[in-house]
C-alpha positions in Angstrom: 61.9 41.7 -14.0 60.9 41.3 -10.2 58.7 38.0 -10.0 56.8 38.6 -6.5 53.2 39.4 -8.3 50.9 37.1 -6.0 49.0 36.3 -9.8 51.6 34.4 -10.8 51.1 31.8 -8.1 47.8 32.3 -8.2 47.7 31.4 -11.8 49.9 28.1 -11.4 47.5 26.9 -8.7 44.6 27.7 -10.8 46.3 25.9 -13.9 47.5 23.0 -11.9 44.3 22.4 -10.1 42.2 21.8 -13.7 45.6 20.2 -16.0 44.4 17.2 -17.2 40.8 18.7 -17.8 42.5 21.7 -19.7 45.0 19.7 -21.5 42.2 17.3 -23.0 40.7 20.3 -24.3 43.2 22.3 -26.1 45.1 19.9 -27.3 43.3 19.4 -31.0 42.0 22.9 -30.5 44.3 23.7 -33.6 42.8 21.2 -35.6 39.4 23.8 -36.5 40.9 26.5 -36.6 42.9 27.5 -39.8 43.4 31.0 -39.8 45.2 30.7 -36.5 47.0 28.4 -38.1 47.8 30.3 -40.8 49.2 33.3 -38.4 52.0 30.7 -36.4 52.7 29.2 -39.9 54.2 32.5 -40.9 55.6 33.3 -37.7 57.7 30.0 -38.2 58.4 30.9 -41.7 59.8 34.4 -41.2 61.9 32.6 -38.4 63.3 30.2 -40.1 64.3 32.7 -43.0 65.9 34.8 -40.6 68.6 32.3 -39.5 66.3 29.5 -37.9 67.0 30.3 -33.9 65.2 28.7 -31.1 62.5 29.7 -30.5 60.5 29.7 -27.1 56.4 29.3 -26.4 56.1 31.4 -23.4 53.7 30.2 -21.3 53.5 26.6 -23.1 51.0 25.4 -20.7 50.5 21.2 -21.7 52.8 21.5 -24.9 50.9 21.4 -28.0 52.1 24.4 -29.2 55.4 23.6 -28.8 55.0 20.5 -30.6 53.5 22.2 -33.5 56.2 24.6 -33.9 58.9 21.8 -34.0 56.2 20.6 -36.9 56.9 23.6 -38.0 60.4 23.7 -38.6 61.7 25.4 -35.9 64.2 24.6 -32.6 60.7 25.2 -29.8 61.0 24.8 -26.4 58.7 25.4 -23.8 58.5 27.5 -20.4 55.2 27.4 -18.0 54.4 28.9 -14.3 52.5 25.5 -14.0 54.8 22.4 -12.9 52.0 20.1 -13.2 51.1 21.3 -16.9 55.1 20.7 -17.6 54.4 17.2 -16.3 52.0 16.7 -19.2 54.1 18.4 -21.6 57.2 16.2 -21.0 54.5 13.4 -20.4 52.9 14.5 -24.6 56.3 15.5 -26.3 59.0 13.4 -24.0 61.4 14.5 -27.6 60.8 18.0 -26.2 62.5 20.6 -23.9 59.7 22.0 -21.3 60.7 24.1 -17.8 58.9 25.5 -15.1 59.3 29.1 -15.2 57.5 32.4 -15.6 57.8 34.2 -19.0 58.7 37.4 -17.4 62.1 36.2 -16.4 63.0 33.5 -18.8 66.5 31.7 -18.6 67.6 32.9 -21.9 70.9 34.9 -22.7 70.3 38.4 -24.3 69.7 37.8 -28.1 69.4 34.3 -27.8 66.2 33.7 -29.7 64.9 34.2 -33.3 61.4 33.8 -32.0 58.8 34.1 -28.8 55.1 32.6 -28.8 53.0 33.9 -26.6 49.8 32.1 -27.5 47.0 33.2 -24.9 49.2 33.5 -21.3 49.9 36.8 -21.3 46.2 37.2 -20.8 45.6 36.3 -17.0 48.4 39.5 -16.5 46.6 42.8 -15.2 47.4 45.5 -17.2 49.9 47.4 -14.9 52.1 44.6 -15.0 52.0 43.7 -18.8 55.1 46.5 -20.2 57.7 44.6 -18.0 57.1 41.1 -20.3 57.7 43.3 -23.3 60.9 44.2 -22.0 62.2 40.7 -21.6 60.8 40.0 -24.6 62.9 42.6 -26.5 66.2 41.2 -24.0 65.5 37.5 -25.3 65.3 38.0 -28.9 67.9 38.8 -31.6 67.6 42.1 -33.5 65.1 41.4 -35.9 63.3 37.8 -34.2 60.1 37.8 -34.6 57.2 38.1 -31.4 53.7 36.2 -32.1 50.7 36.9 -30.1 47.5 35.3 -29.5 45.0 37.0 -27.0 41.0 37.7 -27.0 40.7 41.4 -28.2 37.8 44.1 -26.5 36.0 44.2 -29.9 36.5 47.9 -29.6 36.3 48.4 -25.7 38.8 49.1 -23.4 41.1 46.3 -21.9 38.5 44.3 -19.6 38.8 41.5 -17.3 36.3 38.4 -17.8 35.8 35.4 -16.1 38.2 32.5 -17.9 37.2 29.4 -17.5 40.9 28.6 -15.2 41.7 32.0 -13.6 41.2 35.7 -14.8 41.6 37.2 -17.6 42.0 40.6 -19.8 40.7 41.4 -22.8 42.5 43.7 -25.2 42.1 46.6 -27.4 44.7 45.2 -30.3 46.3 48.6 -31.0 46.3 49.2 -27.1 48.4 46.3 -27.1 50.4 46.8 -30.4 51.3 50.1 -28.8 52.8 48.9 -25.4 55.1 46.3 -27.8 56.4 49.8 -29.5 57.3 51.1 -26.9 60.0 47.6 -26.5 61.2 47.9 -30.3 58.6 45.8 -31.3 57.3 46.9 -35.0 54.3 45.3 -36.3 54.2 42.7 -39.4 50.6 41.8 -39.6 47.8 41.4 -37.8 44.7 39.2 -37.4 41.4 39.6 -35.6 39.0 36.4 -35.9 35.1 36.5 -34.8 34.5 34.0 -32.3 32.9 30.4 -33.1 29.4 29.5 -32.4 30.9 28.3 -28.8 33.5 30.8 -28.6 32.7 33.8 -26.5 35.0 36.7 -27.7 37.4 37.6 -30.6 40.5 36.6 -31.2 43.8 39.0 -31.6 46.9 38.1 -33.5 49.9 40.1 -33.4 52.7 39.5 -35.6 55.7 41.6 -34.7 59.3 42.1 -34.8 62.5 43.3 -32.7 63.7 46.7 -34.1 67.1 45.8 -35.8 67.6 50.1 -36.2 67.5 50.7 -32.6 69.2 47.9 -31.5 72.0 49.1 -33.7 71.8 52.2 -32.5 
């Protein structure tokens, strides 16, 4: 897909401007949290049953997510619009691979991966440009490889932007957003909505989903 949206850079400034101060605070964010954990766990089990492919977090902003899925089992690397969150990345997990790059045109061969994490960066994308990431997501995985996402979901409103903390963000309906992955190949496994924490602000989506093998056949 065409990479000329002036988000993007405006999210890599926004991100580089605050990385060490974001980094320090997502980096044990996994630690309280146990039914998101639960939700990558079986992302990286149904990956590794499928014939264990690498696997890419999408958006890996300082790394930690990446690190957890080579905990995990699985071959992660990581890709961010951020250069100076890839610093800390390659700084945290020097063992790991980690690129500048944006997630809507990764440097992946067609069918090269068994799995895609997007954990909470497709958010800052306004809706009219989110269908085109689907698509490379559905040209980067194998039939069948599995697609995990993490997002804060509308509670039952529309898709609604919000004031994030780093840069703007979207919140979204989840079967809004389940829909638009359809419409790529992408057929849904499970799914996980999560009430916020007492300093949380919204509630969390998790989408579990997986690359039509039918109509890639077909």
């Amino acid at each position: 897909m065409a990479e000329s949206s002036p988000y993007l850079a405006a999210t890599a400034d926004a991100y580089d401007a605050l990385a060490d101060v974001y980094a320090d605070f997502v980096r044990d964010s996994l630690d309280r949290l146990p039914l998101d954990r639960s939700m990558v766990a079986a992302f990286a089990e149904l990956v590794r049953a499928d014939g264990a492919r690498p696997v890419v977090e999408a958006g890996c902003g300082p790394g930690y997510m990446t690190a957890h899925l080579r905990d995990l089992g699985l071959d992660a690397f990581g890709v961010d619009l951020s250069p100076r969150l890839i610093d800390i990345a390659r700084r945290d997990y020097p063992d790991l691979r980690f690129e500048v790059g944006s997630m809507g045109a990764l440097d992946v061969a067609d069918g090269e991966l068994g799995g895609l994490l997007s954990w909470y960066s497709l958010i800052h994308t306004p809706p009219t440009e989110l269908p085109p990431y689907f698509a490379e997501f559905r040209r980067v995985l194998a039939p069948g490889g599995y697609l995990l996402l993490g997002f804060f979901e509308s509670e039952g409103g529309p898709v609604s932007r919000f004031d994030h903390k780093v840069t703007p963000a979207y919140r979204w309906p989840i079967d809004e957003l389940a829909d638009l992955a359809s419409k790529e190949e992408f057929v849904e496994v499970a799914r996980m909505l999560r009430e916020p924490l007492e300093d949380e602000r919204f509630r969390r989506g998790h989408l579990l989903m997986r690359r039509d093998r039918t109509a890639a056949m077909g």
